[in-house]
C-alpha positions as CSV (number, residue, x, y, z in Angstrom):
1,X,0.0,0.0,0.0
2,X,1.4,3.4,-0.7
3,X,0.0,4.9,2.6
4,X,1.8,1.9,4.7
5,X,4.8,4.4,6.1
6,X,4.4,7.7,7.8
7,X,5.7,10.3,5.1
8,X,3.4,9.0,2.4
9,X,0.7,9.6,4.6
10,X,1.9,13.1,5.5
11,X,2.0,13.5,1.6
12,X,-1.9,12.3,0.8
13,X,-2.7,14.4,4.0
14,X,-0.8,17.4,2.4
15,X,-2.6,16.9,-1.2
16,X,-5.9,15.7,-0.4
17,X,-7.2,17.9,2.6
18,X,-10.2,15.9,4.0
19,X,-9.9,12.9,2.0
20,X,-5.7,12.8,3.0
21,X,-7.4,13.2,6.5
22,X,-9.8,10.5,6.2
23,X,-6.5,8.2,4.0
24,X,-4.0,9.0,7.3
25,X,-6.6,8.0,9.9
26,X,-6.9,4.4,8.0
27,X,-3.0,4.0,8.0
28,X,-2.3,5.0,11.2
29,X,-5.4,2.5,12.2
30,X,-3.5,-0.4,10.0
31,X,-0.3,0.6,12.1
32,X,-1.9,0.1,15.2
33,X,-3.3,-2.7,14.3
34,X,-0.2,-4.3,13.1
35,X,1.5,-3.2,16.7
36,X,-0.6,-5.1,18.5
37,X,-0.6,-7.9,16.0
38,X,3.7,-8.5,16.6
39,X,3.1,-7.7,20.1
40,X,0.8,-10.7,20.2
């Protein structure tokens, strides 16, 4: 996925207004997600 590391999502944040907005909030949801899944 493009939005899978921090930067792209700044980017997509930075050149989509809302939508980037609604795009980071996904990523940063399949981060956290994927945090808890290695911590398990």
């Amino acid at each position: 996925l493009p939005g899978s590391q921090y930067p792209s999502a700044t980017a997509v944040e930075c050149c989509e207004g809302e939508n980037g907005m609604v795009t980071s909030a996904k990523v940063i949801t399949a981060q956290i997600a994927h945090a808890h899944w290695k911590i398990l």
